[in-house]
PDB file of N, CA, C and O in Angstrom, chain B, residues numbered from 101:
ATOM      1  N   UNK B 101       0.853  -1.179   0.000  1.00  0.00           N
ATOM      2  CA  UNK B 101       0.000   0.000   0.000  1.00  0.00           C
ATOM      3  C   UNK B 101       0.897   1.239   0.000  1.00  0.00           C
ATOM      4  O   UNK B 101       1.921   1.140   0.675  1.00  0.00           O
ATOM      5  N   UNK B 102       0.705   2.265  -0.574  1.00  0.00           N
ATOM      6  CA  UNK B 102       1.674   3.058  -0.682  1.00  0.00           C
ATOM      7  C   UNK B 102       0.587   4.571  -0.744  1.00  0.00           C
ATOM      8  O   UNK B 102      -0.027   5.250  -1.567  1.00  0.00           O
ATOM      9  N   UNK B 103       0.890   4.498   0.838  1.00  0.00           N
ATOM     10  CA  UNK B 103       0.628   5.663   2.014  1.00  0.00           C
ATOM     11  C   UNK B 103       1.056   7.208   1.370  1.00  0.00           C
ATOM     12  O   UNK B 103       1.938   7.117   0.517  1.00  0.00           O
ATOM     13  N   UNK B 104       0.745   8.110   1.545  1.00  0.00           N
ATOM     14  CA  UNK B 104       0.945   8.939   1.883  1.00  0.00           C
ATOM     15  C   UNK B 104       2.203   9.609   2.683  1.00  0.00           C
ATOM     16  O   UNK B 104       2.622   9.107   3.726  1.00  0.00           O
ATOM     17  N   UNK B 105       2.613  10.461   2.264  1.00  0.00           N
ATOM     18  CA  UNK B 105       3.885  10.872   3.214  1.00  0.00           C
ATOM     19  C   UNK B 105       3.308  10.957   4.793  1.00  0.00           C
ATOM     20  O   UNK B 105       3.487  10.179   5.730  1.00  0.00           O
ATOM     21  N   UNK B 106       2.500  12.281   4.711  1.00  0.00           N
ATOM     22  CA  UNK B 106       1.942  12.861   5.797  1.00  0.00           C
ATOM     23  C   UNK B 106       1.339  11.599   6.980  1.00  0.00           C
ATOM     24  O   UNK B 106       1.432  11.770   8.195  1.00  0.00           O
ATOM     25  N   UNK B 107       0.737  10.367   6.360  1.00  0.00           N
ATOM     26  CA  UNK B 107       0.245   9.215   7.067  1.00  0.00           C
ATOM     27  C   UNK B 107       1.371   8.232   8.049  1.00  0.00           C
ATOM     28  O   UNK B 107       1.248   7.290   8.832  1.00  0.00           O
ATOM     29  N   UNK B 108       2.519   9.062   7.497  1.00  0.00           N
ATOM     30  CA  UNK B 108       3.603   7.791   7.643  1.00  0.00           C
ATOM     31  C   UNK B 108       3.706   8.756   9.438  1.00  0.00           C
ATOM     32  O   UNK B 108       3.503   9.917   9.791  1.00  0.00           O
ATOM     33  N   UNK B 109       4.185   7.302  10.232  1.00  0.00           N
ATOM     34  CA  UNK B 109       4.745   7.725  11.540  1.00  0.00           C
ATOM     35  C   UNK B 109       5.847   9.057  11.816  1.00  0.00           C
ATOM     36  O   UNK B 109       7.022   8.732  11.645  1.00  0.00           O
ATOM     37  N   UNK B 110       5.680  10.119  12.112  1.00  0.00           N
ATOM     38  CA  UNK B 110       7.028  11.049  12.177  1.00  0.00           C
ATOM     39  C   UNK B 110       7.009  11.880  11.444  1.00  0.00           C
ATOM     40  O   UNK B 110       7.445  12.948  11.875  1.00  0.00           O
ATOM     41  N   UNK B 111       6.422  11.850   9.717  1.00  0.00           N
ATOM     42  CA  UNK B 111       6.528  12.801   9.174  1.00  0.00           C
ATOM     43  C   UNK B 111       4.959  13.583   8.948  1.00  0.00           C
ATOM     44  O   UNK B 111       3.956  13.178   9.535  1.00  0.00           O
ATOM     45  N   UNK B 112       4.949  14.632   8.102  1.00  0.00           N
ATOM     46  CA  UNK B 112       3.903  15.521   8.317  1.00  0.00           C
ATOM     47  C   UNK B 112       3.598  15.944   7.125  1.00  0.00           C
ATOM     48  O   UNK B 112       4.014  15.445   6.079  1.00  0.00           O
ATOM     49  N   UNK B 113       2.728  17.050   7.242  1.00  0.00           N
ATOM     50  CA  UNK B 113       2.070  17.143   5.364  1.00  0.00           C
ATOM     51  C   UNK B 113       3.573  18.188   4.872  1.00  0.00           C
ATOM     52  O   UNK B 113       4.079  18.233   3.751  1.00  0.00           O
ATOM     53  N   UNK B 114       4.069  19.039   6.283  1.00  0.00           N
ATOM     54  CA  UNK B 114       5.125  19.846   5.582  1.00  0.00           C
ATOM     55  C   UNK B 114       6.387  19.591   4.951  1.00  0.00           C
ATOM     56  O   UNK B 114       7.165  20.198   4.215  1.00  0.00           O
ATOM     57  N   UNK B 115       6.275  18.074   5.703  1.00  0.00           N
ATOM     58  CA  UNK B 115       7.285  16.874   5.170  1.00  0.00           C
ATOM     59  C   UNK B 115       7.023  16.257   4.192  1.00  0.00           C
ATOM     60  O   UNK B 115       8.106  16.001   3.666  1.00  0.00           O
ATOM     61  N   UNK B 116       6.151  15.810   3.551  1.00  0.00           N
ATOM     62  CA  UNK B 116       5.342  15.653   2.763  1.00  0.00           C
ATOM     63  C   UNK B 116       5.783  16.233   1.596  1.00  0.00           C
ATOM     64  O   UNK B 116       6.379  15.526   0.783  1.00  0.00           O
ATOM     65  N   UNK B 117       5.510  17.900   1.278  1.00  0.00           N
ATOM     66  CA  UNK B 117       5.805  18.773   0.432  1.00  0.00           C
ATOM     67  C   UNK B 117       7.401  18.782   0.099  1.00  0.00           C
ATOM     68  O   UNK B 117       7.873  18.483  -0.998  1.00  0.00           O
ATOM     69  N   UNK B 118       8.123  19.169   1.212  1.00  0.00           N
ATOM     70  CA  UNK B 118       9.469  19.035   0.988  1.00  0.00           C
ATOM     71  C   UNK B 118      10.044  17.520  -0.109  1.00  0.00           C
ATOM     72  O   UNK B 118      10.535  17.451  -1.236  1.00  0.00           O
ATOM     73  N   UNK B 119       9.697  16.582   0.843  1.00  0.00           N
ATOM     74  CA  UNK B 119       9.890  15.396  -0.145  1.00  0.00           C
ATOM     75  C   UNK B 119       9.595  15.354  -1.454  1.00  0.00           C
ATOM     76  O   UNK B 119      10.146  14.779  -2.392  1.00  0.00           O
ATOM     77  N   UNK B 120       8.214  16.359  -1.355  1.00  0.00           N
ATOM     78  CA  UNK B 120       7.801  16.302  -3.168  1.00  0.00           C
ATOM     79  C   UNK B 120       8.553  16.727  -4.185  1.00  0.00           C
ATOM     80  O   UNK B 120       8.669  16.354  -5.352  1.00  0.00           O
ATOM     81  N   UNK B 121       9.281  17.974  -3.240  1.00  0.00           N
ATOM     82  CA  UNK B 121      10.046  18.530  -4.066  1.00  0.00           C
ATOM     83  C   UNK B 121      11.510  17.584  -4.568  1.00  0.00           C
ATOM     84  O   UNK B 121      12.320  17.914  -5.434  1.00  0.00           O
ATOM     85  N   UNK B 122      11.519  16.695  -3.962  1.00  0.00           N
ATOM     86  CA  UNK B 122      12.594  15.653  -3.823  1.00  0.00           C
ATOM     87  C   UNK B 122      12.164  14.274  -4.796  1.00  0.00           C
ATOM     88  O   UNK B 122      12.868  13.279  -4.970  1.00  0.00           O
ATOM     89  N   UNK B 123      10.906  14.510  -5.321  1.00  0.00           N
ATOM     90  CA  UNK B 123      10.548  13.334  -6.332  1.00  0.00           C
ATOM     91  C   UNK B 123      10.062  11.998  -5.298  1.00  0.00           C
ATOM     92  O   UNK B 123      10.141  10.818  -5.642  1.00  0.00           O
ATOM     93  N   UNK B 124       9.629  12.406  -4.177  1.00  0.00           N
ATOM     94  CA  UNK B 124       9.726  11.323  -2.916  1.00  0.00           C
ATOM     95  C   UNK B 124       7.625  11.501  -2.782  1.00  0.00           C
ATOM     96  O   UNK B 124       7.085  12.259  -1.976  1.00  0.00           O
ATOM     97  N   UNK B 125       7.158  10.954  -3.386  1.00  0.00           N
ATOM     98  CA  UNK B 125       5.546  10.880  -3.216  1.00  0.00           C
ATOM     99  C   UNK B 125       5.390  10.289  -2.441  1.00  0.00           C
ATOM    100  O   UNK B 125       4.579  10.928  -1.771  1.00  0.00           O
ATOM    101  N   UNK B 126       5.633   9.200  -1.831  1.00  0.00           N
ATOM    102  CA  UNK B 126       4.487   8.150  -0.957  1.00  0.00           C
ATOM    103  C   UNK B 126       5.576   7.352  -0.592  1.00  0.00           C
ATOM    104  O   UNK B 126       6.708   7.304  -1.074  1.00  0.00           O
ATOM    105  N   UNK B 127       5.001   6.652   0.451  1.00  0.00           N
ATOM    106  CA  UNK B 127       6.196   5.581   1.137  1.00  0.00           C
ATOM    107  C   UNK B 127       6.581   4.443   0.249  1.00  0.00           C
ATOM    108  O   UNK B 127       7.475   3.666   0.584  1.00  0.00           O
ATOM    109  N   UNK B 128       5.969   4.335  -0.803  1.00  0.00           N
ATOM    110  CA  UNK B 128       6.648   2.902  -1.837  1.00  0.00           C
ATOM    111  C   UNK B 128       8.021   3.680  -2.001  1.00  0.00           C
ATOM    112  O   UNK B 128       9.135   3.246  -1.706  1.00  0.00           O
ATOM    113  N   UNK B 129       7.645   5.163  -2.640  1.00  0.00           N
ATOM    114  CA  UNK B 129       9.416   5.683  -2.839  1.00  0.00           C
ATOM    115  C   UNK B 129      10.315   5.992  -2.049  1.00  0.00           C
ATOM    116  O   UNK B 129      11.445   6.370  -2.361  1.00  0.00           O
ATOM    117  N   UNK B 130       9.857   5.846  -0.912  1.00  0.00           N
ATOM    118  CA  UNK B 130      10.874   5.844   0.298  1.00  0.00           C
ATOM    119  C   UNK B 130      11.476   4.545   0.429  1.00  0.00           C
ATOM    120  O   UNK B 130      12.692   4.370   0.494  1.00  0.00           O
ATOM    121  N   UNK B 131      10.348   3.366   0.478  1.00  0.00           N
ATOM    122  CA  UNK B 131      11.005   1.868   1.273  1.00  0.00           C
ATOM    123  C   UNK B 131      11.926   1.978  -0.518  1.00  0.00           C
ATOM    124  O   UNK B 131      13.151   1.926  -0.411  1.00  0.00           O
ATOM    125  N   UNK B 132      11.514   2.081  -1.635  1.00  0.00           N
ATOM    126  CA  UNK B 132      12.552   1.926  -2.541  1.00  0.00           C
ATOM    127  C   UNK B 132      13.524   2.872  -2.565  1.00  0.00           C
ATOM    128  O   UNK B 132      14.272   2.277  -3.342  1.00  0.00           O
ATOM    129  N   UNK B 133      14.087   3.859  -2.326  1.00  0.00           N
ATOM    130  CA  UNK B 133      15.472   4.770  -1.958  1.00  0.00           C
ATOM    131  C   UNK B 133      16.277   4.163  -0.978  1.00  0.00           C
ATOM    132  O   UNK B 133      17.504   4.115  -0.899  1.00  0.00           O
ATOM    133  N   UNK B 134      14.964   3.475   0.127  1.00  0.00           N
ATOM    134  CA  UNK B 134      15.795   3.711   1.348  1.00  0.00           C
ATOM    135  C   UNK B 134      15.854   4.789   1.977  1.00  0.00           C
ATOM    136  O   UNK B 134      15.832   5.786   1.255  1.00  0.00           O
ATOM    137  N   UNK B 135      15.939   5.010   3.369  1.00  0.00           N
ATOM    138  CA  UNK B 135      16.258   6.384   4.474  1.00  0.00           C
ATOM    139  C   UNK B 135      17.285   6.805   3.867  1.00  0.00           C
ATOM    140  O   UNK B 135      17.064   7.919   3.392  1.00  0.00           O
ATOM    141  N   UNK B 136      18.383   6.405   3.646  1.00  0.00           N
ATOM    142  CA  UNK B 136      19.830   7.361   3.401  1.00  0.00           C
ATOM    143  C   UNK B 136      19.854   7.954   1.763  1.00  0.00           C
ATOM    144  O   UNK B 136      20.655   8.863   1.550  1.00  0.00           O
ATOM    145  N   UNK B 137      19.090   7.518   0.722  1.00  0.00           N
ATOM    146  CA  UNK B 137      19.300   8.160  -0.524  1.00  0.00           C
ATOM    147  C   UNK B 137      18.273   9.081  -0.240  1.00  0.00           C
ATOM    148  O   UNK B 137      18.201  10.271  -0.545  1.00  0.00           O
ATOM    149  N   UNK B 138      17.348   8.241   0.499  1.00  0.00           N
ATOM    150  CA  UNK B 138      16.347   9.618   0.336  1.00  0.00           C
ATOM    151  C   UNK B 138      15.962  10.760   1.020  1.00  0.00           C
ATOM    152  O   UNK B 138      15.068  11.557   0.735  1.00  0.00           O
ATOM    153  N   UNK B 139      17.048  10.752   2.334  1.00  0.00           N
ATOM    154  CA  UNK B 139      17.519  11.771   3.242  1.00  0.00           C
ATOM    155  C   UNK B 139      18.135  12.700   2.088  1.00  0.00           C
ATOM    156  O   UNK B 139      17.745  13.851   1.892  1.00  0.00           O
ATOM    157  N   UNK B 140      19.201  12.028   1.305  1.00  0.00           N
ATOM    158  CA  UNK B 140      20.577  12.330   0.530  1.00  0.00           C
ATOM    159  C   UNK B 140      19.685  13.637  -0.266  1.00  0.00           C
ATOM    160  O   UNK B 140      19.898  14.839  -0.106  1.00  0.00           O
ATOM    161  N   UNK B 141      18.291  12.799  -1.453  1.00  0.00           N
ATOM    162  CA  UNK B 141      17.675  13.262  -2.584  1.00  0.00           C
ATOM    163  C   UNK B 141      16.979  15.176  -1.374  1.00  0.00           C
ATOM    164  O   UNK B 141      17.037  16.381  -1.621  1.00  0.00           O
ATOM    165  N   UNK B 142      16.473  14.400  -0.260  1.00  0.00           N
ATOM    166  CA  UNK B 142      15.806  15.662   0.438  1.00  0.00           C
ATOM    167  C   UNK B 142      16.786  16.910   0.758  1.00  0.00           C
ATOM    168  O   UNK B 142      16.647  18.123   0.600  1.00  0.00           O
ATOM    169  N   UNK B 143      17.762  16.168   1.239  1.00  0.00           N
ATOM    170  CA  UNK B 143      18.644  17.456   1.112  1.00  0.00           C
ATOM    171  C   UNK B 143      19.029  18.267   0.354  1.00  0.00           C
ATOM    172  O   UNK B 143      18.864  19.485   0.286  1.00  0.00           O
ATOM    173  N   UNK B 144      19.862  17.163  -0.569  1.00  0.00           N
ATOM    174  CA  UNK B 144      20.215  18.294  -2.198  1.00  0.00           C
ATOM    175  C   UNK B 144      19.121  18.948  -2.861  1.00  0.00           C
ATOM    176  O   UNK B 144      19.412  19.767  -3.733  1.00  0.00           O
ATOM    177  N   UNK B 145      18.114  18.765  -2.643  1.00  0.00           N
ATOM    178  CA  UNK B 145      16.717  19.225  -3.591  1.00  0.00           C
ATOM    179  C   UNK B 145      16.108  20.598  -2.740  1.00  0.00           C
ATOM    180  O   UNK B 145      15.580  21.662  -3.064  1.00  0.00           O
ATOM    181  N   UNK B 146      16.366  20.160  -1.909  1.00  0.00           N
ATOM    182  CA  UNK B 146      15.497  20.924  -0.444  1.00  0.00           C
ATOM    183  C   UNK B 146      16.369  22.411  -0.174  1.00  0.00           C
ATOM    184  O   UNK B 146      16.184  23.604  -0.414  1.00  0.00           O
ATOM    185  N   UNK B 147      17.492  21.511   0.516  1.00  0.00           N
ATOM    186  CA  UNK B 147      18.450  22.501   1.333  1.00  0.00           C
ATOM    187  C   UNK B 147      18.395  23.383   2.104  1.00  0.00           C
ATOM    188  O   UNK B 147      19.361  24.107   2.345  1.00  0.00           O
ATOM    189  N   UNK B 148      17.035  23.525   2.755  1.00  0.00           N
ATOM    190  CA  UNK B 148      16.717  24.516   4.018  1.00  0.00           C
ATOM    191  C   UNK B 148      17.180  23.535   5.223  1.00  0.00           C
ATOM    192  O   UNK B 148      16.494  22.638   5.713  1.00  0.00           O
ATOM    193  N   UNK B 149      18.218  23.827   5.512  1.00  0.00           N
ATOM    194  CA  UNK B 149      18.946  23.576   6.892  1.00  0.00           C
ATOM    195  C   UNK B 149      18.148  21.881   7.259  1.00  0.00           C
ATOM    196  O   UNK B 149      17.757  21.700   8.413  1.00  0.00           O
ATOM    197  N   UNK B 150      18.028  21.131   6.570  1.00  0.00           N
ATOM    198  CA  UNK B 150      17.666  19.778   6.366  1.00  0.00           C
ATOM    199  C   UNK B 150      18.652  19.064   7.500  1.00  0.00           C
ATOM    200  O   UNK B 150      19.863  18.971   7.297  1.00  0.00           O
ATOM    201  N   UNK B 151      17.966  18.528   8.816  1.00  0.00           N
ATOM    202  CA  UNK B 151      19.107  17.834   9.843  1.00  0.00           C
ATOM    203  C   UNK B 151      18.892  16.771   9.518  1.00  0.00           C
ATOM    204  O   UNK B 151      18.263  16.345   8.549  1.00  0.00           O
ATOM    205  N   UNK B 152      19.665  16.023  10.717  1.00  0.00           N
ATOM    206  CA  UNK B 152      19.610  14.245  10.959  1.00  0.00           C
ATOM    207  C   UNK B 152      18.611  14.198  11.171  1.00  0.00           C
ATOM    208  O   UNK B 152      18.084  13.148  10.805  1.00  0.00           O
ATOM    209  N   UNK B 153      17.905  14.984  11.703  1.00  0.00           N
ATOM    210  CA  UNK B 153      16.624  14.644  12.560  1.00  0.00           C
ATOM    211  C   UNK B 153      15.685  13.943  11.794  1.00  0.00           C
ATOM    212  O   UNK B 153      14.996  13.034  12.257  1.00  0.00           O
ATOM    213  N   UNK B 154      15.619  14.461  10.276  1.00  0.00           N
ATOM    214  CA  UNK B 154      14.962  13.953   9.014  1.00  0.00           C
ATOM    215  C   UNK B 154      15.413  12.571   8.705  1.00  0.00           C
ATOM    216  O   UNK B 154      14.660  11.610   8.546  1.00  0.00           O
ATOM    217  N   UNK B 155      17.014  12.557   8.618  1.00  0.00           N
ATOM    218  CA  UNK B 155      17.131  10.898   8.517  1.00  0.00           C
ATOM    219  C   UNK B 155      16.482  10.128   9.381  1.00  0.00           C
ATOM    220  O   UNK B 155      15.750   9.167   9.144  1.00  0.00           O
ATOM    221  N   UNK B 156      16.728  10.505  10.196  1.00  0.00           N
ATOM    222  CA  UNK B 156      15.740   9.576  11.345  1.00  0.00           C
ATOM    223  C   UNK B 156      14.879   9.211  11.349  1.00  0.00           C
ATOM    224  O   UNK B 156      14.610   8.012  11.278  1.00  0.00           O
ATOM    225  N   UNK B 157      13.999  10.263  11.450  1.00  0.00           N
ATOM    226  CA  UNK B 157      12.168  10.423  10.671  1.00  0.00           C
ATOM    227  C   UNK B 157      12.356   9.798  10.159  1.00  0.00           C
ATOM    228  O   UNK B 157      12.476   8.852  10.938  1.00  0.00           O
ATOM    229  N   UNK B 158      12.607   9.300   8.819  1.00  0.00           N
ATOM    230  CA  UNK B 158      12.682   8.758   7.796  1.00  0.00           C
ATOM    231  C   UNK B 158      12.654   7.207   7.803  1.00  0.00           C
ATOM    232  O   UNK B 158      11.792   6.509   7.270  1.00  0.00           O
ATOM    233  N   UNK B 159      13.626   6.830   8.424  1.00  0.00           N
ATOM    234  CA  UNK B 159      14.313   5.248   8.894  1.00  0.00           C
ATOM    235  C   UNK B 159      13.187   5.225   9.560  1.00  0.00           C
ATOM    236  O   UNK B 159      12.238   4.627   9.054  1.00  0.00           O
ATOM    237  N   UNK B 160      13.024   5.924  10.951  1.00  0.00           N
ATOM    238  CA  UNK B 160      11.887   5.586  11.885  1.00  0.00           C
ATOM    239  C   UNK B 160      10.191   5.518  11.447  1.00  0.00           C
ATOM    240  O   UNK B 160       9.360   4.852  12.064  1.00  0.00           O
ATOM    241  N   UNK B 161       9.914   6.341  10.280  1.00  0.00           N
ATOM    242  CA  UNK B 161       9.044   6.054   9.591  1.00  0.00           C
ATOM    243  C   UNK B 161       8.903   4.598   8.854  1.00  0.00           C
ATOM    244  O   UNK B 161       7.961   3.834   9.064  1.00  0.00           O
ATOM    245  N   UNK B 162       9.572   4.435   8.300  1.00  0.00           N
ATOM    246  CA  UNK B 162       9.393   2.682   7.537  1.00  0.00           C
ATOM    247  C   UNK B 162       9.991   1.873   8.331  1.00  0.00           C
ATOM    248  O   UNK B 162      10.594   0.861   7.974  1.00  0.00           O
ATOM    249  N   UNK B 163       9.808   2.434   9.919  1.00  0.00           N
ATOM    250  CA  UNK B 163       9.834   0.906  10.818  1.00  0.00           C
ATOM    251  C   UNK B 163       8.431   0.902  11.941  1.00  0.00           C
ATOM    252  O   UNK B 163       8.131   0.222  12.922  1.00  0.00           O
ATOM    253  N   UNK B 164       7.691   2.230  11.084  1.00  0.00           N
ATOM    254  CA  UNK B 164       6.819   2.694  12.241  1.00  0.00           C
ATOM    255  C   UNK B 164       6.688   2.931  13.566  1.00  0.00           C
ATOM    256  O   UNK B 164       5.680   2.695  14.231  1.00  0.00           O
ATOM    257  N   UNK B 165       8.003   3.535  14.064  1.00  0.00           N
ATOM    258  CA  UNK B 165       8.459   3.706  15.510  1.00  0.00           C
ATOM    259  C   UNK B 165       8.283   5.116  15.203  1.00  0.00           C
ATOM    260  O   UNK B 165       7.976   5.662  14.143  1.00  0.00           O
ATOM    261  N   UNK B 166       8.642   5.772  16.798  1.00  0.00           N
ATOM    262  CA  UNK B 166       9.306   6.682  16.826  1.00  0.00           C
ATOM    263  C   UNK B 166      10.428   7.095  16.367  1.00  0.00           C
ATOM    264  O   UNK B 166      11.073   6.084  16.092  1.00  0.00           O
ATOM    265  N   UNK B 167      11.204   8.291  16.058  1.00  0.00           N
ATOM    266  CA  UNK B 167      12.431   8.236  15.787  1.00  0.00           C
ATOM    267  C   UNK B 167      13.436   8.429  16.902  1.00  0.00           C
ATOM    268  O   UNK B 167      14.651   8.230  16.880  1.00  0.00           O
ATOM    269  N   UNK B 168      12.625   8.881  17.927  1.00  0.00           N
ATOM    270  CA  UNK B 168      13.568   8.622  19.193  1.00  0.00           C
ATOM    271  C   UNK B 168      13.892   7.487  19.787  1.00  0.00           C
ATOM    272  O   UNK B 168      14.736   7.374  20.676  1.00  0.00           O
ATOM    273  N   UNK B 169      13.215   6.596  19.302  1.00  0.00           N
ATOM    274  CA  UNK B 169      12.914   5.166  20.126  1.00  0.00           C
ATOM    275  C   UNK B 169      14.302   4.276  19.096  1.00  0.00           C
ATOM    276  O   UNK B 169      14.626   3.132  19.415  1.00  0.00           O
ATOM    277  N   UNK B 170      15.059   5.075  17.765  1.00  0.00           N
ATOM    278  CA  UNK B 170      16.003   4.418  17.244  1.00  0.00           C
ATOM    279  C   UNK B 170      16.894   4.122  18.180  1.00  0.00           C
ATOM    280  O   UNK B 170      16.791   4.800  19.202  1.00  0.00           O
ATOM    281  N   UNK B 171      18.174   2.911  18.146  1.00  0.00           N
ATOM    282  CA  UNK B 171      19.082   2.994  19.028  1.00  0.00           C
ATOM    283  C   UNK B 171      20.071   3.881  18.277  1.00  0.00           C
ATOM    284  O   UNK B 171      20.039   4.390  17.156  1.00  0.00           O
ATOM    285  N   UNK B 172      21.249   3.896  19.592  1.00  0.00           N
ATOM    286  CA  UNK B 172      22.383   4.958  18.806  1.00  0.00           C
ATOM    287  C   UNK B 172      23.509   3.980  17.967  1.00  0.00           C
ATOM    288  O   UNK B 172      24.516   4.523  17.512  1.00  0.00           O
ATOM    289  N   UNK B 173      23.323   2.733  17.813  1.00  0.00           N
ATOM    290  CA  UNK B 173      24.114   1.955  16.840  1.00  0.00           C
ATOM    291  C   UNK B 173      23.259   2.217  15.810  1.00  0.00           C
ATOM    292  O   UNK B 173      23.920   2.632  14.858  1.00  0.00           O
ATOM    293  N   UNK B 174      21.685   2.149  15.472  1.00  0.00           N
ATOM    294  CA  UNK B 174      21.340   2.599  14.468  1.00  0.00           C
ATOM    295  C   UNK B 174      21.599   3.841  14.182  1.00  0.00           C
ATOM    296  O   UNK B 174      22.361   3.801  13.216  1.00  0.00           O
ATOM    297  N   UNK B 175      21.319   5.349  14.586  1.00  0.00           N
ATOM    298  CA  UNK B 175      21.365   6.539  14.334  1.00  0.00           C
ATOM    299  C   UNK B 175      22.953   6.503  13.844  1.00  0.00           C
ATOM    300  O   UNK B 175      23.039   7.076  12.758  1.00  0.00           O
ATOM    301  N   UNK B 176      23.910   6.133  14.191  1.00  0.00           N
ATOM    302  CA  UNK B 176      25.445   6.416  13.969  1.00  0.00           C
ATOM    303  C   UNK B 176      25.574   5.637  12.297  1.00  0.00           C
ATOM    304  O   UNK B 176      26.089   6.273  11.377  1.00  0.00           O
ATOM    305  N   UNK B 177      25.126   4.445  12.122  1.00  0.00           N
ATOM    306  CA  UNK B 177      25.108   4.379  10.843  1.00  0.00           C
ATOM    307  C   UNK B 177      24.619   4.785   9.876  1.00  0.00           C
ATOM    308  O   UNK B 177      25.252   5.088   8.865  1.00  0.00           O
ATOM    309  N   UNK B 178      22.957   4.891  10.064  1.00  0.00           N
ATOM    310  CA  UNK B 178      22.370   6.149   9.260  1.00  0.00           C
ATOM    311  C   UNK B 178      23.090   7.431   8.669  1.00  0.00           C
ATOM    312  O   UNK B 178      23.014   7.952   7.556  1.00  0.00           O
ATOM    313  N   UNK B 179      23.887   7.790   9.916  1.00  0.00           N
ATOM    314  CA  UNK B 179      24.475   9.198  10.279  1.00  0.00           C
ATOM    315  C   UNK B 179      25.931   8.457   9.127  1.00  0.00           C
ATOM    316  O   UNK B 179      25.745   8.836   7.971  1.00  0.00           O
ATOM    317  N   UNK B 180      26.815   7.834   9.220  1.00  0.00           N
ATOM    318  CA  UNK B 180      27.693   7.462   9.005  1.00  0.00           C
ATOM    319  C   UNK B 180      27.655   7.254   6.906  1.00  0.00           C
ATOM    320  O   UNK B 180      28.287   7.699   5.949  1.00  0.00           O
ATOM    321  N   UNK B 181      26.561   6.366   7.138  1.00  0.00           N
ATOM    322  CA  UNK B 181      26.126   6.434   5.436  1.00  0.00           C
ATOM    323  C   UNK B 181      25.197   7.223   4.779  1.00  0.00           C
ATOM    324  O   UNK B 181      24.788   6.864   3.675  1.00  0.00           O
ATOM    325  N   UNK B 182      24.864   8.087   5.214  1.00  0.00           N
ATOM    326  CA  UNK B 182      24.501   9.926   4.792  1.00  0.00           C
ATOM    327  C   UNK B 182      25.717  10.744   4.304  1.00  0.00           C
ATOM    328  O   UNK B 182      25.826  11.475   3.319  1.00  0.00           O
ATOM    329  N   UNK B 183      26.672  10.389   5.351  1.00  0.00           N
ATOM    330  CA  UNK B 183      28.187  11.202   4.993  1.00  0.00           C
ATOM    331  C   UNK B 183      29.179  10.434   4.152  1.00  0.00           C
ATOM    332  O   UNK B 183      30.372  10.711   4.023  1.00  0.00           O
ATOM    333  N   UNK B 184      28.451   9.323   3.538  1.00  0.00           N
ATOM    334  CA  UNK B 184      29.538   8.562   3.085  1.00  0.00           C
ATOM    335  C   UNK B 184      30.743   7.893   3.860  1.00  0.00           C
ATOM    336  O   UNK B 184      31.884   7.836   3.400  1.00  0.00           O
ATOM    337  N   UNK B 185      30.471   7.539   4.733  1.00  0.00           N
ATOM    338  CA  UNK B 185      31.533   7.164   5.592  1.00  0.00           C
ATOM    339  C   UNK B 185      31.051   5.783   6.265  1.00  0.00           C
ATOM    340  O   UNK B 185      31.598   5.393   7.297  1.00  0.00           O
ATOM    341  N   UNK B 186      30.225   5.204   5.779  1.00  0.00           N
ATOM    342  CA  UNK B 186      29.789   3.808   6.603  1.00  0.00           C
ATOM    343  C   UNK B 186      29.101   3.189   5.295  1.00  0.00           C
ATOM    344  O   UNK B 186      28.574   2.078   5.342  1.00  0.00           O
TER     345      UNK B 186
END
């Protein structure tokens, strides 16, 4: 089923929009990017001061958690293969 941004856990309709601008419609194109390309696509497209906080959202969205509820071995790799470095 392929939700809505705004429906997904964490993110919002303003998240939503941003993503659009990112070619990111609905959660099928998220679980297919993946959190880290499509953190990657939100940023370069976006670029209003875009944090981790979004990767997170993101990951934590297509696991339907919170994004606080990630551990910090997850957040550090997220974080790690965003920067190219993991």
């Amino acid at each position: 089923m392929n939700r809505r941004i705004r429906d997904l856990r964490n993110l919002g309709p303003k998240t939503e929009q941003m993503l659009a601008e990112a070619d990111v419609f609905g959660e099928d194109d998220l679980r297919d990017l993946g959190p880290v390309l499509a953190y990657q696509r939100f940023k370069f497209r976006v670029g209003r001061n875009v944090s981790l906080i979004a990767l997170y959202a993101i990951a934590a969205a297509l696991r339907n958690c919170d994004w606080r509820d990630l551990d910090k071995e997850t957040k550090r790799r997220l974080r790690d293969q965003a920067n190219g470095t993991g």
